[in-house]
PALOPA-138979 format. One record per residue (C-alpha): residue number from 0; x, y, z. Coordinates in steps of 0.02 Angstrom, whole numbers. Example, Ala and Ser with C-alpha at 12.3 -4.5 7.8 and 13.67 -1.06 7.14 Angstrom:
# PALOPA-138979
- voti;X;Y;Z
- 0;615;-225;390
- 1;684;-53;357
# end
This chain:
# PALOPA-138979
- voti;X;Y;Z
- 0;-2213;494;-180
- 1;-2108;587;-311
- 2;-1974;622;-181
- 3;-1990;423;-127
- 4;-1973;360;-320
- 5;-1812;473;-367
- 6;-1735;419;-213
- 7;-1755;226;-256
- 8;-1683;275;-421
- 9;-1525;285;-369
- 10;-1343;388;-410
- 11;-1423;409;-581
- 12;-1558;547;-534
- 13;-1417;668;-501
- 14;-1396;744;-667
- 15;-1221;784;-730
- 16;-1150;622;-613
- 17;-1119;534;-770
- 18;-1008;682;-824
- 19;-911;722;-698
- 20;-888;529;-659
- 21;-810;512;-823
- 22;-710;669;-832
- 23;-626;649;-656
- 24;-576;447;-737
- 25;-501;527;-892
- 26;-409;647;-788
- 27;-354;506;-663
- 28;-302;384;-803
- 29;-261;482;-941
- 30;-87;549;-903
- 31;-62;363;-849
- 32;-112;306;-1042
- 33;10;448;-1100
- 34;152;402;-1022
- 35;115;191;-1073
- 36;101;255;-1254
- 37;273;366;-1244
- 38;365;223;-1162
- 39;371;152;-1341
- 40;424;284;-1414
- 41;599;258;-1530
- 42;679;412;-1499
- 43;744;496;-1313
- 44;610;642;-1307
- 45;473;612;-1209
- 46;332;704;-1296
- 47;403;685;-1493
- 48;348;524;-1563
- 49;498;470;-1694
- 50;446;294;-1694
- 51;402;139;-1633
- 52;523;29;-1529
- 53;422;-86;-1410
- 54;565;-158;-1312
- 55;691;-39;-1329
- 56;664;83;-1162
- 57;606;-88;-1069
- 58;765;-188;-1095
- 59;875;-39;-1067
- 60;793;1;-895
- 61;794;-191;-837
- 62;994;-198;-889
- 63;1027;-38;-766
- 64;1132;-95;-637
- 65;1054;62;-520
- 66;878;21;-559
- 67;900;-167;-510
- 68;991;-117;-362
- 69;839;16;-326
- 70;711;-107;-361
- 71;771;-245;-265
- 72;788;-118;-132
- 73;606;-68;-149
- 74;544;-263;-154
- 75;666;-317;3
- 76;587;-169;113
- 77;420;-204;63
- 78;422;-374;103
- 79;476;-355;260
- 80;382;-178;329
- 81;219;-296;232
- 82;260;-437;350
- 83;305;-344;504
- 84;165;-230;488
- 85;31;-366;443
- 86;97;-467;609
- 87;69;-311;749
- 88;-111;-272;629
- 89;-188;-449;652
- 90;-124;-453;837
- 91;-182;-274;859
- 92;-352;-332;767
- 93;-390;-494;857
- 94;-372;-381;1025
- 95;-469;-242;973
- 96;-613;-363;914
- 97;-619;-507;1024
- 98;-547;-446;1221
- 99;-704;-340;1248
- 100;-737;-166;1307
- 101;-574;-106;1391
- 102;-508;52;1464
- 103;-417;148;1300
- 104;-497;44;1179
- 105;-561;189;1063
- 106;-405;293;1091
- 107;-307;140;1048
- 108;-393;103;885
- 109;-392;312;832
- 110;-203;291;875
- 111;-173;147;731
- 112;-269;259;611
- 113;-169;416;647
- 114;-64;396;491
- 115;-198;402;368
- 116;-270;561;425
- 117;-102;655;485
- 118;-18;709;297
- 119;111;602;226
- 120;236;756;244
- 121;221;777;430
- 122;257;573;445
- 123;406;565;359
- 124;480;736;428
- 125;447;693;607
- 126;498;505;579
- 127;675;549;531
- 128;685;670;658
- 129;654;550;783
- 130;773;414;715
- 131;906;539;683
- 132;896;592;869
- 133;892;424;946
- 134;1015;348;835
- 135;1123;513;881
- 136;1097;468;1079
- 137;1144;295;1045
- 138;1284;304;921
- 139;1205;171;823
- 140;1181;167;611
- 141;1013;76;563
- 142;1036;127;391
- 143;933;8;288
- 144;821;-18;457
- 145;775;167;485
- 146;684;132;305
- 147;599;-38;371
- 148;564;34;549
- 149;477;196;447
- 150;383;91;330
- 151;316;-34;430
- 152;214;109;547
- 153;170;201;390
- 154;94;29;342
- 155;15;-41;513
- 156;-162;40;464
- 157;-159;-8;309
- 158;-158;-191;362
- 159;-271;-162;489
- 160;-407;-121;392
- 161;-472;-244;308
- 162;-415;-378;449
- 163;-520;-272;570
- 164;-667;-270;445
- 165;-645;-463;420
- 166;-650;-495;588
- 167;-798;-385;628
- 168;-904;-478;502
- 169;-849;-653;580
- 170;-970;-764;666
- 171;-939;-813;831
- 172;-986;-987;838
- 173;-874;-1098;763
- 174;-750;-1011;903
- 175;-878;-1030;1035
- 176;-895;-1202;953
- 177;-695;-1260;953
- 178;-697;-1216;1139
- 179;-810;-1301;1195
- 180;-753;-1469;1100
- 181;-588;-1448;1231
- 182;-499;-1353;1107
- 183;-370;-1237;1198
- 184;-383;-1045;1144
- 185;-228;-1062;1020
- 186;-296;-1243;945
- 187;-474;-1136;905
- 188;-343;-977;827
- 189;-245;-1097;702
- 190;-394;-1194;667
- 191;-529;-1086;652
- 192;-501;-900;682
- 193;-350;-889;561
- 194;-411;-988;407
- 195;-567;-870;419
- 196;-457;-724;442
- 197;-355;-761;316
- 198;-434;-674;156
- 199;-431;-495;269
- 200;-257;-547;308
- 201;-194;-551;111
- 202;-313;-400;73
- 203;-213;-315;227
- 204;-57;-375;164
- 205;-29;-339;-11
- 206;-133;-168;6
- 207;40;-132;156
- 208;134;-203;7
- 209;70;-81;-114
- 210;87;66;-7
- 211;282;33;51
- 212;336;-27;-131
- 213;246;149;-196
- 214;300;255;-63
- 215;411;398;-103
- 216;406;540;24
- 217;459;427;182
- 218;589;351;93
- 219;666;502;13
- 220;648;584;210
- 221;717;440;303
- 222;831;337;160
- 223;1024;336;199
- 224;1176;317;59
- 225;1157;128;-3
- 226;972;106;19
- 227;891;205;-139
- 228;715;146;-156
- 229;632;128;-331
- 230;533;291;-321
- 231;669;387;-251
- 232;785;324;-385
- 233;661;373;-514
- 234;639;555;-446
- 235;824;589;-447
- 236;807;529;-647
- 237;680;641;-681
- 238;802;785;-614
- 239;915;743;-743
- 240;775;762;-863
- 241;626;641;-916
- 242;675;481;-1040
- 243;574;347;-1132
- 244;669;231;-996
- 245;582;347;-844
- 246;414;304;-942
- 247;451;105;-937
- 248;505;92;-777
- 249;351;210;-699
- 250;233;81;-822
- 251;304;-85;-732
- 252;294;3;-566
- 253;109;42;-606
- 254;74;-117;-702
- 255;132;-205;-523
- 256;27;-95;-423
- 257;-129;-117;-527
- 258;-106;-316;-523
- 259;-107;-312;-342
- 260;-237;-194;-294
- 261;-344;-311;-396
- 262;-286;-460;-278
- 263;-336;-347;-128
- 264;-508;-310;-213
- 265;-532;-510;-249
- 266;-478;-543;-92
- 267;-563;-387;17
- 268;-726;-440;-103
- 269;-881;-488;40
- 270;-925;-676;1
- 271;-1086;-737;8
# end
């Protein structure tokens, strides 16, 4: 009975939980808090508060000519690798979860989830690799398309998640339904399967978003002269040695990233 009662009771029977909860949070989000603090800071060391100048670091990094042209970089890549890489997940998806047992099925569906076991690293080093061998054979320059073609399969399983998860909870019936009102197979997709779809879609879509705007080991593996992304950009500052400026533009970044993992949660969020 005892055994029966502490297991009903939940996470909270393990003592020390609470602890260690809240110190792995601080140590997540406090260097995070640090550097939003510092990025008002008046004078140009990092860690030697002189004052404080809300704006000042914040309008100086938004007038950069090379951050604009690394952030637009970041945001043109990331909308297309999102798009791309949301397009072969829900067609990947829909096949996986509605053409039945087929030969390859579980080898197919291991093979989409391959990047998120295999270390970022080992991606990025053996995706330029490739590119720079094929391109060699083929005397061709992708440039700014070696960065889309490496981000989009970096970001395939990340879209493929929650649209396979959505689909796996779908009911049946309103498909089964549509068909047999005469509706052809791609009249009961637009009409039916895709407006259900569609909150696993934008969950799988700005969570690709997320990961190809943050990304910074592909792109500093596979990005050519002209096509700096944001995080790359903001590396090569902090080799030059860490500003208030680094500080603002690392607190938008993160302020972006933060506003859209909490559309993926609303949107990834089970309704009733």
């Amino acid at each position: 009975m005892s055994s029966k009662k502490k297991s009903a009771g939940g996470v909270g029977v393990f003592r020390g939980l609470a602890t260690w909860t809240t110190a792995l949070y601080v140590f997540l989000y406090l260097p995070m808090l640090v550097l939003f603090i510092y990025s008002f800071n008046e004078g140009k060391r990092v860690l030697i508060w002189t004052g404080f100048a809300p704006t000042k670091w914040y309008a100086k990094a938004l007038s950069n000519e090379a951050i604009q042209d690394a952030a637009m970089t970041s945001l043109l890549l990331a909308v297309i690798a999102t798009f791309l890489a949301t397009s072969i997940a829900v067609s990947t998806a829909i096949v996986l979860a509605r053409a039945g047992s087929f030969k390859g099925r579980t080898f197919s569906q291991g093979l989409i989830m391959l990047p998120l076991i295999v270390p970022e690293i080992v991606t990025a080093v053996a995706t330029a690799v490739f590119l720079n061998f094929v391109l060699a054979k083929i005397s061709i320059e992708l440039g700014f398309g070696s960065l889309i073609i490496a981000h989009t399969v970096f970001c395939i399983p990340f879209a493929f998640m929650p649209i396979r998860a959505r689909l796996q909870d779908m009911n049946t019936d309103l498909e089964q339904a549509a068909r047999d009102l005469y509706a052809s197979n791609w009249e009961a997709f637009r009409f039916i399967t895709l407006p259900l779809m569609m909150p696993g879609i934008i969950a799988g879509a700005v969570l690709a978003f997320v990961i190809s705007l943050d990304d910074f080991i592909i792109s500093n593996f596979v990005a050519t002269a002209g096509s700096t992304t944001l995080p790359v950009y903001i590396y090569s500052m902090i080799r030059q040695g860490v500003s208030p400026e680094i500080n603002a533009v690392s607190t938008i970044l993160f302020a972006i990233s933060a506003v859209l993992v909490t559309i993926y949660w609303f949107a990834s969020k089970p309704r009733n």
